[in-house]
N, C-alpha and C positions, 0 to 999 in steps of 0.2 A: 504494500500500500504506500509504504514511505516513497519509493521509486518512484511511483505514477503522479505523485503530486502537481510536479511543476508541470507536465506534458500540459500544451494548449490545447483547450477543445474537449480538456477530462474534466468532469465535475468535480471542482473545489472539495478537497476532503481537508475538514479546519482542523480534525482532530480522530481517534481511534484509541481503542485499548479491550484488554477480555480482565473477565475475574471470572470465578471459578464456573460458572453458569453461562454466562453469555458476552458476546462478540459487539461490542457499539463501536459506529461509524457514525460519526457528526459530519455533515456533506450539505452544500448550499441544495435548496428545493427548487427545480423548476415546475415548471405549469403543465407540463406535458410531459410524456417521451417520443422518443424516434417514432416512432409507428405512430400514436397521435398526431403526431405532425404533419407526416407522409398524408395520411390520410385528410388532412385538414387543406391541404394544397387544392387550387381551383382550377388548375389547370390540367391539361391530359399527361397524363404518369410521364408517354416516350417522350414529350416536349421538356420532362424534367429528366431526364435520362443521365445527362452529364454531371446536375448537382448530384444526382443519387450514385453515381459510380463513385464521385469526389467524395462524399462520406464514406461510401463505403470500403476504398482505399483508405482514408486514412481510418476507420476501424483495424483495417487488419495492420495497419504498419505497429501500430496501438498493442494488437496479442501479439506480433513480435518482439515489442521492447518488453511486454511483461515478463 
């Protein structure tokens, strides 16, 4: 989690820690996710072709660094 901090474009993790039960992650809240969003677009998906390959490259370059 430490590693992934700074990457632009990762949601803000402010903070993190476990005790003996559970796992918390403090992380800024956005309004949506990816797939809300896609979905919220007004235009025809293949007209959005290029933004959606562009996210989805840098997803993967993303599970590379992790």
């Amino acid at each position: 989690m430490h590693r992934l901090r700074n990457i632009p474009g990762v949601c803000k993790l402010h903070d993190y820690g476990i005790d003996q039960e559970h796992i918390y992650l403090v992380m800024t809240k956005y309004s949506c996710c990816l797939r809300d969003w896609r979905e919220k677009q007004k235009s025809d998906p293949s007209q959005q072709l290029k933004l959606y390959l562009n996210i989805f490259c840098q997803l993967v370059e993303l599970v590379q660094v992790w």
